[in-house]
C-alpha positions in Angstrom: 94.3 74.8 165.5 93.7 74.8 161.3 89.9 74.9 160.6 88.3 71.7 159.5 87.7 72.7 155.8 89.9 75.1 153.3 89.6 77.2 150.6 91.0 75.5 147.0 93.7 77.5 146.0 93.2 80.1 143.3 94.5 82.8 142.0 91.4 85.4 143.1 91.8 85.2 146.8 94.1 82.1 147.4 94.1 81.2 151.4 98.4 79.8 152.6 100.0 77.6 154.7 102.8 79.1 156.3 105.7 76.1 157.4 108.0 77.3 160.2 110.6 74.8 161.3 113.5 74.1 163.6 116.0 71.6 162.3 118.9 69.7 163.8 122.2 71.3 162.5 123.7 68.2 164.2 122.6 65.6 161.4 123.4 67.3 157.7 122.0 64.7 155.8 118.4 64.7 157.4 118.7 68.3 157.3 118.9 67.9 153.6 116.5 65.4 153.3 113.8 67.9 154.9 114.4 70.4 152.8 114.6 68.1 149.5 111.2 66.9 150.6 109.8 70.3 151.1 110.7 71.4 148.1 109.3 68.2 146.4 106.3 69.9 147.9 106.4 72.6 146.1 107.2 74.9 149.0 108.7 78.4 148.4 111.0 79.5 150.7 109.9 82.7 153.0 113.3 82.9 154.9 115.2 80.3 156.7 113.1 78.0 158.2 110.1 79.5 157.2 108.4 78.1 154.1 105.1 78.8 152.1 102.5 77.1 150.0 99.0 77.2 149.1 96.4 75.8 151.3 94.9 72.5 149.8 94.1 69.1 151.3 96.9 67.5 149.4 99.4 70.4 150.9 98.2 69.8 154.6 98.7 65.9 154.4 101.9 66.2 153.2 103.6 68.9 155.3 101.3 66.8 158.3 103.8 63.6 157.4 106.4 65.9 157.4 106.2 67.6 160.4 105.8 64.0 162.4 109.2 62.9 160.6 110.8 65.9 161.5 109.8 65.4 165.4 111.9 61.7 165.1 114.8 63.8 164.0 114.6 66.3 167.3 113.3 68.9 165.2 109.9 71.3 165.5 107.8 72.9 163.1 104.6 74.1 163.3 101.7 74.4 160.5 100.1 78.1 160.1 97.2 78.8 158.1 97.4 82.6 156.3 93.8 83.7 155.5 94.3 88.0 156.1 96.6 89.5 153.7 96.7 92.8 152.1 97.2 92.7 147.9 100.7 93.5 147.8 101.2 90.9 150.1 99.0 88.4 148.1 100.7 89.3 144.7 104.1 89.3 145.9 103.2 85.6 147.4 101.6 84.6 144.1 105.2 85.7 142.0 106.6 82.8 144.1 105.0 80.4 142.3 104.8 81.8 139.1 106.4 79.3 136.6 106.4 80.9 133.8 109.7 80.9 133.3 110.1 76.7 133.5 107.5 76.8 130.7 109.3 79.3 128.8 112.5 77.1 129.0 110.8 74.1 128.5 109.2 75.5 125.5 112.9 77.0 124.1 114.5 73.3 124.6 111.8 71.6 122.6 111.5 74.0 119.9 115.3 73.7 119.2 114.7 69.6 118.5 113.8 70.8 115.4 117.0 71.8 114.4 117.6 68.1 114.4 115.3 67.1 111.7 116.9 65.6 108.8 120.2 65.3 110.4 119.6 63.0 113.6 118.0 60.1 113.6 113.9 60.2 114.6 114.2 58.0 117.2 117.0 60.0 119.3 114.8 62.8 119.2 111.9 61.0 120.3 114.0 60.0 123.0 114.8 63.7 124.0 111.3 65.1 123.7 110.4 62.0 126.1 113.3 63.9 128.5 111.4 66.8 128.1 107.7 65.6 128.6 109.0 64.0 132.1 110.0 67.5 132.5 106.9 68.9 131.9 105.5 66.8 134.0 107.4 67.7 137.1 106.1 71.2 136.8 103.0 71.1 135.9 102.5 68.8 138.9 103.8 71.7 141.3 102.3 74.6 139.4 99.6 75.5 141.7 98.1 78.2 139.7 98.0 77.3 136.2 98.4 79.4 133.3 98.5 80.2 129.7 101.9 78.9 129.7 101.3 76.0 131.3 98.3 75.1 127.9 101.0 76.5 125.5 103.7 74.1 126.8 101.7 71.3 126.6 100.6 72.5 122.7 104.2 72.4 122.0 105.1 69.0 123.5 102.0 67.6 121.6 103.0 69.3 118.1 106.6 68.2 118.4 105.6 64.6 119.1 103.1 64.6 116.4 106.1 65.8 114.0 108.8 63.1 115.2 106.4 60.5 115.0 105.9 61.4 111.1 109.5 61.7 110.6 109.8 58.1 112.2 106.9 56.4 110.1 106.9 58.6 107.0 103.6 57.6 104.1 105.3 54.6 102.1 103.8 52.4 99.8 103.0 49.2 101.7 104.6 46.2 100.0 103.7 42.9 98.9 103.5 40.1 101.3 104.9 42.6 104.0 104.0 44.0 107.4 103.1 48.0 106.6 104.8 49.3 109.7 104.7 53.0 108.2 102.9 54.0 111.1 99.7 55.2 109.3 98.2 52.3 110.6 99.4 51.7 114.0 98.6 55.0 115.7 96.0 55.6 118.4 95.0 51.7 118.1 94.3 49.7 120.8 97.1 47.0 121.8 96.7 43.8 123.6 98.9 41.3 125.2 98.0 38.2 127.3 98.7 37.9 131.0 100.5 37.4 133.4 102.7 40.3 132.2 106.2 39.6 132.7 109.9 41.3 130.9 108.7 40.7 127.5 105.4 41.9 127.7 106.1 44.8 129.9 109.0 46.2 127.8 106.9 46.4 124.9 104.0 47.8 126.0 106.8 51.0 126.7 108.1 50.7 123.7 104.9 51.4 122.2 103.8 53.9 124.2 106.6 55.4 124.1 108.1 55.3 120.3 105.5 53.9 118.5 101.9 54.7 119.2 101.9 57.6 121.9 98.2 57.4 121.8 97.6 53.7 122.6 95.2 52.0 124.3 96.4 49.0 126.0 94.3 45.8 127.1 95.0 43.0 129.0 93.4 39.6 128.3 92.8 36.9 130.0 94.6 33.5 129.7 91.8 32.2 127.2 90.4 35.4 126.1 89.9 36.2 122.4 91.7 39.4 121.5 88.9 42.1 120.1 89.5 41.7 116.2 90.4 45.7 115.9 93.3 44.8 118.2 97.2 44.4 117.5 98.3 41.4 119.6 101.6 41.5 120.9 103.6 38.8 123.1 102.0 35.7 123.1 101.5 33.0 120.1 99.6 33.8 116.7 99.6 37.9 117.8 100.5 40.2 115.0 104.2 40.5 117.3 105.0 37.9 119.0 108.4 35.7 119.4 110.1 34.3 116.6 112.9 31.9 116.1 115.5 34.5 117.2 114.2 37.3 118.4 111.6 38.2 121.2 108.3 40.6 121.1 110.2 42.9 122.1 112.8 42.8 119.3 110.9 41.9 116.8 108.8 45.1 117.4 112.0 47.0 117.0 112.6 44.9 113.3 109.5 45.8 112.3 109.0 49.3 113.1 113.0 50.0 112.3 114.1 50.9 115.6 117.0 48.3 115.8 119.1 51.1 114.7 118.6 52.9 117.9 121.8 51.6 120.1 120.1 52.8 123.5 116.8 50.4 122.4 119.2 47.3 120.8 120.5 47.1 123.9 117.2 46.5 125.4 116.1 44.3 123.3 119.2 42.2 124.2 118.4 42.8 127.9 114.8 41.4 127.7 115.9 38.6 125.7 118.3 37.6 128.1 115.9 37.8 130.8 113.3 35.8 128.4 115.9 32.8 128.5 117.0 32.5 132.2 120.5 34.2 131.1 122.9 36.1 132.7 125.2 37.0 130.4 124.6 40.9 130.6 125.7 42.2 134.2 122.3 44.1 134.6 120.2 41.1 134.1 119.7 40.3 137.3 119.2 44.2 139.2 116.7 44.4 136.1 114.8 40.9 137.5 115.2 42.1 140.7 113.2 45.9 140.2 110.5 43.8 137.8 110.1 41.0 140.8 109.5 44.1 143.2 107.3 46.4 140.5 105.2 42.8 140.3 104.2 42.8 144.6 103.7 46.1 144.8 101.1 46.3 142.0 97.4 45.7 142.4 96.3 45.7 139.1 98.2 45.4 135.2 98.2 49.5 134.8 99.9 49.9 138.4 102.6 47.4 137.0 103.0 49.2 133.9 103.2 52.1 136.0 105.6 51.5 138.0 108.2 49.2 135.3 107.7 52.3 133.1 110.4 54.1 135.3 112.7 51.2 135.2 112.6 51.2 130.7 112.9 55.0 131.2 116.2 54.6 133.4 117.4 52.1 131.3 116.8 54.2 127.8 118.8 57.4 129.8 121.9 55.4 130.6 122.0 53.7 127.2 120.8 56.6 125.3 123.7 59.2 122.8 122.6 62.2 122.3 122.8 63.3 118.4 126.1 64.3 117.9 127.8 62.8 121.1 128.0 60.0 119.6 131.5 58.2 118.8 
């Protein structure tokens, strides 16, 4: 039996959970999906069969879940808790989950985008430092015992950002009777669009998080609510971006801000419009519709839908997007 209440892991004395299973050789591809999920997990592997992490809450619920799949698929394994161990022992447990070296080579790829300024377009790069802040993400979620390399990674990401996002909006003298979309005064504002939230909406609330203002804040308002006067509106009628004649919110964001030239977001653009007018001239129209439909039921609340579409834009940008230089 595990005791009622454990330790939060740490890198003074951490307390383990030792994962000792027996899996059916007769079914490969649950095999595989075991060991996939473990190492989702974060487990480290001990030997075969025999797996390792550190004792938490969230660690026992999962492994917990785990083990009652594994007994569907004929299988055994049994949850240990390790409280007694000599140093060595302790160290040589802690090196398992040392990821320094995912920082370091984190670190190494998004220093080397600067090699790219001047040369590649801003927004290509922004598109690759999204890559790597994704990446970031994944490890930091499943480093256990967090470290100096885990602050200076996340230094890095920010300063790189910082530095695309000046290439991409450089100072310019606003001019007369036109929108100043130089950046300078659309970072770390607050955006807001009306609801229900639909393509439109959706895709350009990514957009700006994701290429124009990292740093937003985004509100949702009601039907007949006024939007805050230090507020850009976007998507609905008489909002700073809103549809036009001939292009969506979502398009005309991309005129504005002069991201059209981005292939990977034109396309996009085209996509959401599409879906904007009932059309189904481009083939992923309706899987698109389909993933939004299913993002919309599942969410409780507008951040959850973001949430969850966010993936979908993301997906969308990767299979669209040319690398500098791969282009042609």
């Amino acid at each position: 039996m595990l005791p009622a209440e454990s330790a939060k892991p740490g890198a003074n004395d951490p307390r383990w959970l030792a994962y000792v299973t027996a899996l059916p050789t007769e079914d490969p591809a649950a095999r595989m999906r075991v060991l996939r999920t473990l190492e989702s997990l974060g487990c480290a592997m001990l030997r075969d069969g025999v797996f390792l992490l550190p004792d938490s809450p969230a660690a026992r619920q999962g492994l917990s879940r785990l083990s009652e799949h594994i007994a569907r698929i004929n299988g055994s394994a049994h949850l240990l808790s390790v409280s007694s161990l000599d140093q060595a022992q302790a160290q040589q447990f802690l090196g398992l989950f040392d990821r320094t070296h995912k920082y370091a080579d984190l670190i190494k790829r998004v220093e080397s985008l600067r090699t790219a300024f001047g040369y590649s377009d801003p927004v290509s790069i922004m598109g690759l430092l999204g890559k790597h802040k994704r990446d970031y993400k994944i490890i930091s979620t499943l480093d256990f015992f967090p470290s100096e390399s885990r602050d200076r990674a996340a230094r890095v990401l920010a300063e790189a950002e910082h530095a695309v996002h000046a290439l991409m909006f450089p100072e310019a003298q606003k001019k007369s009777g036109a929108l100043d979309t130089t950046g300078k005064h659309y970072f770390r504002r607050v955006w807001a669009t009306r609801k229900p939230l639909w393509a439109d909406q959706l895709a350009s609330a990514w957009l700006i998080r994701r290429f124009i203002d990292p740093e937003a804040t985004l509100l949702w308002l009601d039907k007949n609510q006024d939007s805050p006067e230090s507020a850009l509106g976007y998507g609905f009628s008489g909002a700073t971006f809103c549809n036009s004649k001939d292009r969506v919110t979502f398009e005309e964001l991309l005129a504005g801000f002069k991201l059209d030239n981005n292939s990977a977001l034109a396309r996009i653009g085209k996509l959401i419009h599409a879906l904007n007018a009932g059309e189904s001239r481009i083939a992923e129209t309706a899987g698109v519709q389909t993933l939004l439909q299913g993002a919309v039921r599942r969410s409780e609340n507008e951040d959850q839908l973001l949430a969850e579409t966010e993936m979908t834009f993301d997906l969308l940008y990767e299979a669209y997007f040319e690398a500098p230089g791969k282009a042609g």
